[in-house]
C-alpha positions in Angstrom: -11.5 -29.4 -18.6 -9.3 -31.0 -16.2 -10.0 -28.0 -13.6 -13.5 -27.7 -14.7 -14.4 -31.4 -13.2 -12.5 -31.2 -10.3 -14.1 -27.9 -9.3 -17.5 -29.8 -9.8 -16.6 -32.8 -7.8 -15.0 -31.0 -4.9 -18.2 -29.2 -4.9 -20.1 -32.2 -4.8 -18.1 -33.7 -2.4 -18.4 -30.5 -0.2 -22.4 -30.8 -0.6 -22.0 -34.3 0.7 -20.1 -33.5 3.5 -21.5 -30.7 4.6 -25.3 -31.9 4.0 -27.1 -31.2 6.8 -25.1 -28.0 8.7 -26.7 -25.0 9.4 -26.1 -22.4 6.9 -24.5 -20.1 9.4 -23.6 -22.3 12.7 -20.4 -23.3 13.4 -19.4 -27.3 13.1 -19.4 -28.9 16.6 -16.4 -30.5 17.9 -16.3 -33.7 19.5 -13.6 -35.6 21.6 -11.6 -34.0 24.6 -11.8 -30.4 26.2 -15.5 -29.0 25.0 -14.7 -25.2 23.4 -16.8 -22.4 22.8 -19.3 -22.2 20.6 -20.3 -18.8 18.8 -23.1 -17.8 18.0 -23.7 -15.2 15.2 -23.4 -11.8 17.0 -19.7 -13.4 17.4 -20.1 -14.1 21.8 -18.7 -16.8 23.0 -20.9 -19.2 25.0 -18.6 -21.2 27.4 -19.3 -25.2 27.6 -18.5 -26.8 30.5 -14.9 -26.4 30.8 -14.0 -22.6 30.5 -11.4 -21.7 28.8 -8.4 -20.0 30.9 -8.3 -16.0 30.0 -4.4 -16.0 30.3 -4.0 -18.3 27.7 -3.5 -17.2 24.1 -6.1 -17.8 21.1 -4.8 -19.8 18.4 -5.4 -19.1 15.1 -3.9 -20.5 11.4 -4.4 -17.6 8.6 -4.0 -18.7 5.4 -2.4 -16.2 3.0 -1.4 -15.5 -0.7 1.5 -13.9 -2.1 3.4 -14.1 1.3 6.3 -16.7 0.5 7.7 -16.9 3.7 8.0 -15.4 7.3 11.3 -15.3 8.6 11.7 -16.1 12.3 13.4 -12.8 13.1 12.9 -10.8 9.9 11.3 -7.6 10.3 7.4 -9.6 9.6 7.6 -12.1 12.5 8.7 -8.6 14.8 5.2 -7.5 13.4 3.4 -11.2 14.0 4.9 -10.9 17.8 3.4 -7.1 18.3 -0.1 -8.3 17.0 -0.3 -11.7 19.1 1.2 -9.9 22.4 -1.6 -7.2 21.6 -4.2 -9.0 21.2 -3.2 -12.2 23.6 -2.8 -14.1 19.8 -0.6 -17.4 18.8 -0.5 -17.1 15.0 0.4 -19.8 12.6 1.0 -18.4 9.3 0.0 -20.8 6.6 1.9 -20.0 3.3 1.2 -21.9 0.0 3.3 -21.3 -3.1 1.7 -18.3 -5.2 1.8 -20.7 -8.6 -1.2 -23.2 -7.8 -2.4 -21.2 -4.7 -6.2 -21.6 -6.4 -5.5 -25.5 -6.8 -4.7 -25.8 -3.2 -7.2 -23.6 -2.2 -9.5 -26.4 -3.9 -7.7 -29.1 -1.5 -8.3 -26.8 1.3 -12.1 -26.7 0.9 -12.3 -30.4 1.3 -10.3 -30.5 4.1 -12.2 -31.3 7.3 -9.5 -29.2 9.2 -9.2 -26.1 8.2 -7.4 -23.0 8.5 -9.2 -20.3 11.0 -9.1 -17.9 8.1 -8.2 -18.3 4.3 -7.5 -15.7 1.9 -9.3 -16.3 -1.5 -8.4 -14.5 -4.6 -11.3 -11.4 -5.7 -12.9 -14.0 -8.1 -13.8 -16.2 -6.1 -16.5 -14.4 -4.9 -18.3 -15.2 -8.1 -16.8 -18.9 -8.0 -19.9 -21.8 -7.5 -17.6 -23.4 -5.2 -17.5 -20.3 -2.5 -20.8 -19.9 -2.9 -21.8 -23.5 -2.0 -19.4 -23.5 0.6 -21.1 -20.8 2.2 -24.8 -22.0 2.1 -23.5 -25.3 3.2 -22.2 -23.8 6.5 -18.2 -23.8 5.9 -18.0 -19.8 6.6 -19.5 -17.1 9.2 -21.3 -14.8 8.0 -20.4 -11.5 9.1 -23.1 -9.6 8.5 -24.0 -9.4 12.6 -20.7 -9.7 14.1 -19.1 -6.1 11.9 -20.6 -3.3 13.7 -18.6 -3.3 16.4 -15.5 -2.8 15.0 -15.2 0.8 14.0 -11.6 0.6 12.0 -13.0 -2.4 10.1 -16.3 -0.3 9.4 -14.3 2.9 8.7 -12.0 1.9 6.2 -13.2 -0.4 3.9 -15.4 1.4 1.1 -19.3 0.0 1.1 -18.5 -1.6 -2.9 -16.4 -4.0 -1.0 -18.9 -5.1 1.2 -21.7 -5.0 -1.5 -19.2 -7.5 -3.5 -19.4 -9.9 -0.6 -23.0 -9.8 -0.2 -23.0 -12.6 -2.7 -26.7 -13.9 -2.3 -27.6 -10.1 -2.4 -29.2 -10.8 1.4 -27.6 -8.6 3.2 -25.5 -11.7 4.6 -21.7 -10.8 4.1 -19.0 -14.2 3.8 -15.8 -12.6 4.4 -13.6 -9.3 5.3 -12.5 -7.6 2.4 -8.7 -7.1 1.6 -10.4 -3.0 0.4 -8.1 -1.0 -1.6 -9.0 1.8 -4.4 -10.7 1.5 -7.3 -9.4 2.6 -10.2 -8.4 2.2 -13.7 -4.5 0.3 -14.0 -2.2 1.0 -16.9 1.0 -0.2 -18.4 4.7 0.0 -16.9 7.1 0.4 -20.1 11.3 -0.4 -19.8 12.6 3.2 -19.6 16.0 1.3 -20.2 14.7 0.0 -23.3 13.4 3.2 -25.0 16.3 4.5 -23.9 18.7 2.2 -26.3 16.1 2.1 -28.7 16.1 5.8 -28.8 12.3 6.4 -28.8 10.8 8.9 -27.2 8.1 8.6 -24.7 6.3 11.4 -22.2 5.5 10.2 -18.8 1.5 9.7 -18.3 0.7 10.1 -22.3 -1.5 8.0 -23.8 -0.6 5.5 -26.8 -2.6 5.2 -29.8 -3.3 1.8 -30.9 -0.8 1.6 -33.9 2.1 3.1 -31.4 1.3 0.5 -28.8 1.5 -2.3 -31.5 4.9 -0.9 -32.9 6.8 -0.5 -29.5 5.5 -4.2 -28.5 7.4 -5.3 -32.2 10.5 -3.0 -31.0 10.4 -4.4 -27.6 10.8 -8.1 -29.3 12.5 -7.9 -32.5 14.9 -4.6 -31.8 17.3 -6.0 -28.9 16.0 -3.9 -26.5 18.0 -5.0 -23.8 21.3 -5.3 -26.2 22.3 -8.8 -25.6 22.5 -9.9 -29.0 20.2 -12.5 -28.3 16.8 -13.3 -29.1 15.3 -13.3 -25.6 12.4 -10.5 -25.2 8.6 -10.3 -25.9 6.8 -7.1 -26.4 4.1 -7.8 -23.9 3.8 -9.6 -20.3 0.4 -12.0 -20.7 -0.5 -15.2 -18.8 -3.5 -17.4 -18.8 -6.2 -16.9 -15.7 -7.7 -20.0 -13.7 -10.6 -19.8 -16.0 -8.2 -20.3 -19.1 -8.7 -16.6 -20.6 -5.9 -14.6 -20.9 -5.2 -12.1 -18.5 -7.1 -8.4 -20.0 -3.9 -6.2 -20.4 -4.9 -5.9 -24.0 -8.9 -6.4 -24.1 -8.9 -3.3 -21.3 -8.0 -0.9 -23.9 -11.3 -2.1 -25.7 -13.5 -1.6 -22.3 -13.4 -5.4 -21.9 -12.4 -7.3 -18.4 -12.9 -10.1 -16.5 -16.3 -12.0 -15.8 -18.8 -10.4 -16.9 -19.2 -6.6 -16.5 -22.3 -4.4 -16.4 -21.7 -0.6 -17.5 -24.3 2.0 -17.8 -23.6 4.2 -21.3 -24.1 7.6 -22.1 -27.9 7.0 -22.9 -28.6 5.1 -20.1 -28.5 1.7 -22.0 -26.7 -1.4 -19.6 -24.4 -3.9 -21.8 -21.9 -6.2 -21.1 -19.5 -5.1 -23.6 -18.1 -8.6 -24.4 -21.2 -10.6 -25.0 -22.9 -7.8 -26.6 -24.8 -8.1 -30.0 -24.7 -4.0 -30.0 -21.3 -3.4 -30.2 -18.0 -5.2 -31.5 -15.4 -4.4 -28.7 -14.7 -7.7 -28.6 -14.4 -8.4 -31.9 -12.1 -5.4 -32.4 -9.9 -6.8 -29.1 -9.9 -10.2 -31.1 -8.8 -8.9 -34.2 -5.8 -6.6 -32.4 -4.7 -10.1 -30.5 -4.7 -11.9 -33.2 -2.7 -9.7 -35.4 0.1 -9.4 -32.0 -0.3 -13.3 -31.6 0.4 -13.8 -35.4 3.3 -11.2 -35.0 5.0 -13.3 -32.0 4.9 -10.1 -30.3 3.1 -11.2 -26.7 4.4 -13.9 -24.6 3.9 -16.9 -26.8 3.5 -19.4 -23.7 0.5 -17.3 -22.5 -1.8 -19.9 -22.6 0.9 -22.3 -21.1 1.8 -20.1 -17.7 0.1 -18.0 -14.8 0.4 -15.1 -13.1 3.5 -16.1 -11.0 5.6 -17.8 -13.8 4.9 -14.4 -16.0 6.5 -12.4 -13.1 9.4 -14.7 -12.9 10.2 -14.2 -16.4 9.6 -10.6 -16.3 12.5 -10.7 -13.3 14.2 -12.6 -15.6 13.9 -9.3 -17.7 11.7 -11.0 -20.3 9.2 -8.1 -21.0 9.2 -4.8 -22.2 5.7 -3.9 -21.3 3.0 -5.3 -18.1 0.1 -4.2 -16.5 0.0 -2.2 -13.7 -0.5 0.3 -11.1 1.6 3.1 -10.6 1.8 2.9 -7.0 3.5 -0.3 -6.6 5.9 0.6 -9.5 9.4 0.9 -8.5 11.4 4.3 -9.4 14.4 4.7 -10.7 16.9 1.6 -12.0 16.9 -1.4 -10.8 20.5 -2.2 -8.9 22.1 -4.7 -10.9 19.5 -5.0 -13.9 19.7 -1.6 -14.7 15.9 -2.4 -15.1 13.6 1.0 -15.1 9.6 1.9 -15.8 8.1 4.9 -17.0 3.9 4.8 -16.7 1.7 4.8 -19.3 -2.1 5.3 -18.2 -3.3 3.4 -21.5 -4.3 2.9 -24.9 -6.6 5.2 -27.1 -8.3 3.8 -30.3 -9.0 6.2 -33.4 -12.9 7.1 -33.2 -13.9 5.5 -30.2 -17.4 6.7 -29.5 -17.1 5.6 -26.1 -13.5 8.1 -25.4 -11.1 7.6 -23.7 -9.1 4.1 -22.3 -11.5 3.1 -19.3 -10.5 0.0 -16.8 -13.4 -2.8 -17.9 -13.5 -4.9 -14.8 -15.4 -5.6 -12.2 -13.9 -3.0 -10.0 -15.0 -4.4 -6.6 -12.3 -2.0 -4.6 -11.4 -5.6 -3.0 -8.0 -7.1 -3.7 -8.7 -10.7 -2.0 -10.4 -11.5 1.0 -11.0 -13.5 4.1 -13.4 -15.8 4.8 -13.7 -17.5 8.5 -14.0 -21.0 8.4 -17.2 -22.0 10.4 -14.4 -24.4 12.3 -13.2 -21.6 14.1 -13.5 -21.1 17.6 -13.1 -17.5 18.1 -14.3 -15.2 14.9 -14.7 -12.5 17.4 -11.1 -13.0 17.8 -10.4 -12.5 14.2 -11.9 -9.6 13.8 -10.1 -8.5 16.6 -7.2 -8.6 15.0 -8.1 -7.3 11.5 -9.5 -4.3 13.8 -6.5 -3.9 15.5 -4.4 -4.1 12.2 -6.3 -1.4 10.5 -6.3 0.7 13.3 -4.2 4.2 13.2 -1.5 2.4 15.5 -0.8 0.0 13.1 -1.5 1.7 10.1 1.4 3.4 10.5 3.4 0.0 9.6 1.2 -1.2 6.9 1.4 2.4 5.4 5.1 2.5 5.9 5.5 -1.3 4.5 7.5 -2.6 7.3 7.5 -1.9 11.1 8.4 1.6 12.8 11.8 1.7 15.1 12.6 -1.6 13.4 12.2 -1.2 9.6 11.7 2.7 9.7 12.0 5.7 11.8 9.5 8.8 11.3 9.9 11.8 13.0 7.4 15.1 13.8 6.9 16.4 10.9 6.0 13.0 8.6 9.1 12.4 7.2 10.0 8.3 6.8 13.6 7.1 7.4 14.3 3.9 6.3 18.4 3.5 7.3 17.8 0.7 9.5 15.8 -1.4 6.7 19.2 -0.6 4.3 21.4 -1.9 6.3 19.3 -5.1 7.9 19.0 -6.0 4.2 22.7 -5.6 4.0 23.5 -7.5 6.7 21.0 -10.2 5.3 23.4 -10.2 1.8 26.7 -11.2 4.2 25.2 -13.8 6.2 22.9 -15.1 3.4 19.6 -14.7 5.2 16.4 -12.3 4.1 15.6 -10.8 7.8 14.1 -7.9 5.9 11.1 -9.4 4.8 7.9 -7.7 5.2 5.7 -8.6 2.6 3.2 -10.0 5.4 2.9 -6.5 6.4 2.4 -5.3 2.3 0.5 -8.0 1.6 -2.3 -8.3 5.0 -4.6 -5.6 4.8 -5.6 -1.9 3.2 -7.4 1.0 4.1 -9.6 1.8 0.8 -9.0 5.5 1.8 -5.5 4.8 2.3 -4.1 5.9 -1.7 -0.8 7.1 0.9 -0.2 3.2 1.1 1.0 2.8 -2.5 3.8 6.2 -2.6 6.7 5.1 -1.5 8.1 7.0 1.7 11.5 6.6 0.8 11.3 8.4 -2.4 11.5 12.3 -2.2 8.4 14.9 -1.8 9.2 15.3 -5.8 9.1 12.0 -6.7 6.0 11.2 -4.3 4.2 13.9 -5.8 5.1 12.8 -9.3 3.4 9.4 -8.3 0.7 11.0 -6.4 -0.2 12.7 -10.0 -0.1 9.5 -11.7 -2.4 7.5 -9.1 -5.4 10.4 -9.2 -5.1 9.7 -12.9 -6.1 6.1 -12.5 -9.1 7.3 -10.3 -10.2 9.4 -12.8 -10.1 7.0 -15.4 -11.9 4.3 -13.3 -15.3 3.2 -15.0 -17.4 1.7 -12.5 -18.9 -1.5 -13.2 -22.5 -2.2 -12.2 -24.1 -5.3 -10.5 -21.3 -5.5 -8.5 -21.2 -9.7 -7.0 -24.4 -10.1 -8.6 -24.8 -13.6 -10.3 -28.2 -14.9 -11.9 -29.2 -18.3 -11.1 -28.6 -19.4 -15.0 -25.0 -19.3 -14.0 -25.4 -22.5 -12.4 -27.3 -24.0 -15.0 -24.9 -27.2 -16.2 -26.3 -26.1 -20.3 -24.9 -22.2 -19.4 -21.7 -23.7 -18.0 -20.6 -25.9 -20.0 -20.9 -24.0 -23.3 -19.4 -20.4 -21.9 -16.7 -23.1 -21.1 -16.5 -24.0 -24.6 -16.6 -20.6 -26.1 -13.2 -20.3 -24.0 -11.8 -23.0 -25.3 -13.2 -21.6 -29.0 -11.8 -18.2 -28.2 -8.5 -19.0 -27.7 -8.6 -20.9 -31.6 -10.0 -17.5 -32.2 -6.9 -15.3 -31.0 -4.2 -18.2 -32.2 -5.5 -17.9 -35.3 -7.2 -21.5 -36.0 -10.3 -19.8 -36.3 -11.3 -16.3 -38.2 -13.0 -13.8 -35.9 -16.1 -14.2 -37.3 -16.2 -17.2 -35.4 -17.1 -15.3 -32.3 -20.9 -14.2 -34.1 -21.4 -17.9 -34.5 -20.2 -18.9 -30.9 -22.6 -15.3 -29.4 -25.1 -16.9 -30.6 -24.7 -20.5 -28.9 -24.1 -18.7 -25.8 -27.7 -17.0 -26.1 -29.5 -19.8 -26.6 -27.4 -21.7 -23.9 -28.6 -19.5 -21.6 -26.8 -15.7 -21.7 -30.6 -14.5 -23.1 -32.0 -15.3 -19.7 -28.9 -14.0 -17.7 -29.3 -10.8 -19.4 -32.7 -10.1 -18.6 -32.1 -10.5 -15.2 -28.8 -9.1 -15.0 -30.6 -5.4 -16.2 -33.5 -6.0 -13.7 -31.2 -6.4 -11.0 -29.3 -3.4 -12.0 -32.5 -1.3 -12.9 -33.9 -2.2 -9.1 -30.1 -1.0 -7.3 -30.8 2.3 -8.6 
């Protein structure tokens, strides 16, 4: 409740602010040197003083999941090649991953801004963005794009139909684009292996199997310790206070609320459905894991970041994920090791086989230019440049060619120099090796070659190759995709899907029995969900 009022006074205090601004026009600047103003097709219009063409843009880029960028380090050699490019001076601004959402919060109601801020792929659905955009604190793109062919050629059209927000044709942001497809599980491979159970590579569990290795994973020593330290299951609590969907997938359930088409043609939302009892089944399995102590017991307690902390700690014997970004082989030191599991099957599901139950947008964040900013021709600029084939070559290769890698004529990556940097870095006590800004920036969504890691051999990349078309094939497209029903800002329809989260969680800790969730469905209809349903299908329906 805390987060839930001060999301809705920031809001209010950004209406009150902003009240007044033009929905698209930038915020004039008063005091000293006059600077450009842009219009929408992204020219410059020179004021009276023109700006000197030799001297560099600034521009502060606010980014998630990048913890630091060593002067030196392998990233700020990258930062240096994009601002000599492009005539850039970058400042990289770098909150802490735990809380990014809270500062992001701050951020908004800052009257200086960063040039460009990175927001996490629910946002987009977030009343805050949303009212930040009609009030005037972001371009929108939608005139200012065509120019810029990379941008245009490698980010899949589902990315920019997700930030068409007001369904306009008005887009609020450039899409971090990656594939869409269906994620699965990373198991300890060390861990079977000293439990001495037997697992094939890119099988599927049954329901009862999955339960029984997250009880051997917590109560067997797994890890051989002799101590009591290990949970079956990696879970963490969202910024909306559900739990993160590693388990409700397997029951076709994900986040927000998403709109599939089934095999007769009928649209649902599988979690607020009346038809069918996914969500009932998914309450009843977490339950009986909850009850078990076989999940992380603090789930509701921690996020995303402090969950991967304690699974570096080695806390977990299964996580969610994607089997690109999952490391091969063990772990130096840990002995840590995954094998990939593509998901969970349950006995005489009608609908078949495990399926992904999100949203799947294709974007993984995105960034939005502040209305503040000077030079949003400049930004795209540089997101152009970055996604161009010159540079792709570093973002596919996750670090920078002739400094990180080598690759010669026919392909092949050599990554010598980035072993013995990072040696280096472990005598003198530095990390000059860091290149997650160059991971972490942006994708090509036709890029799958970004996730298969060039140091591994043409076996091994294959291997993973197989295991990523899997998760394509798998995928279950969502429908509706950013589309949101004005009930949602109804105060009646927020607070009471609020309170069915708070109810839910009494559900799956066992204060309340499951049954519970019939009597909370049907609050949430009258509260409003009737209404958003009706529309929700008529939008879909008129897409088609």
């Amino acid at each position: 409740m805390k987060r839930i009022v001060a999301l809705f006074l920031a809001t209010v205090m950004i209406m009150t602010a902003l009240s007044g601004c033009g929905n698209t026009k930038p915020a004039e600047t008063t005091g000293g040197t006059q600077t450009p103003v842009v219009d929408q097709s992204g020219e410059s219009k020179e004021s009276d003083a023109t700006q000197d063409s030799d001297e560099p843009v600034k521009l502060k880029i606010m980014l998630h999941n990048v913890s630091a960028v060593p002067e030196g380090s392998i990233a700020d050699q990258w930062s240096t090649i994009l601002e000599e490019k492009l005539n850039l001076e970058i400042e990289w601004i770098l909150p802490p991953a735990s809380g990014y959402e809270e500062n992001l919060q701050i951020t908004l109601l800052n009257e200086d801004k960063p040039d460009v801020i990175c927001f996490p792929t629910n946002w987009v659905y977030q009343t805050s963005f949303q009212d930040a955009c009609e009030s005037g604190m972001f371009y929108d793109l939608s005139d200012m794009l065509g120019k810029y062919e990379n941008i245009m050629a490698h980010t899949a059209q589902m990315s920019w139909d997700s930030l068409d927000i007001f369904k306009d044709g008005r887009i609020w942001g450039v899409p971090r684009s990656s594939p869409a497809r269906a994620d699965g599980l990373w198991l300890r491979q060390d861990w079977l292996n000293n439990l001495g159970i037997e697992y094939t590579e890119g099988e599927f569990l049954t329901l009862d199997e999955f339960y029984d290795l997250m009880y051997a994973f917590t109560y067997n020593d797994p890890d051989q310790n002799g101590v009591d330290d290990t949970s079956g299951l990696m879970l963490f609590s969202e910024e909306s206070g559900l739990l993160f969907p590693t388990i409700a997938r397997i029951f076709h359930i994900g986040d927000g609320f998403p709109w599939y088409e089934m095999e007769d043609g009928t649209l649902v939302d599988l979690k607020y459905s009346k038809e069918y009892d996914y969500y009932k089944q998914y309450l009843t399995f977490i339950n009986k894991c909850w009850e078990a102590g076989i999940v992380e017991p603090d789930a509701f307690a921690i996020d995303y970041a402090v969950a991967l902390e304690r699974d570096d700690q080695g806390r977990y014997g299964i996580r969610h994920g994607y089997p690109g970004n999952m490391p091969i082989g063990p772990e130096e030191g840990s002995g840590k090791e995954y094998v990939y599991c593509p998901g969970v099957v349950i006995d005489g599901d009608p609908i078949g086989t495990y399926t992904y139950g999100t949203t799947s947008t294709g974007v993984w964040y995105y960034y939005a230019i502040s209305s503040t900013c000077e030079h949003p021709e400049k930004v795209l600029e540089l997101f152009d440049y970055v996604l161009s084939d010159e540079q792709w070559v570093n973002l596919n290769g996750k670090s920078l060619i002739n400094v990180g890698f080598t690759k010669d004529a026919e392909g092949n990556y050599d990554y010598s120099m980035t072993e013995q940097i990072a040696e280096k870095d472990k005598e003198n006590g530095t990390n000059l090796a860091t290149t997650s800004l160059i991971n972490m920036f942006l994708r090509r969504s036709d890029g799958v070659e970004f996730f298969i890691d060039k140091s591994l051999t043409p076996e091994q990349q294959k291997h993973i190759a197989d295991l990523i078309q899997e998760t394509f094939d798998l995928h279950w497209e969502a429908k509706g995709i950013g589309y949101a029903p004005k009930i949602v800002t109804d105060p009646v329809f927020i607070e009471y899907k609020n309170y069915m989260i708070q109810e839910e969680a009494k559900i799956i800790t066992g204060d309340k029995p499951v049954e519970y969730w019939d009597e909370l469905l049907d609050g949430f209809y009258k509260a409003g969900y009737d209404k958003y349903k009706e529309d929700m299908i008529a939008y879909i329906e008129s897409t088609k």
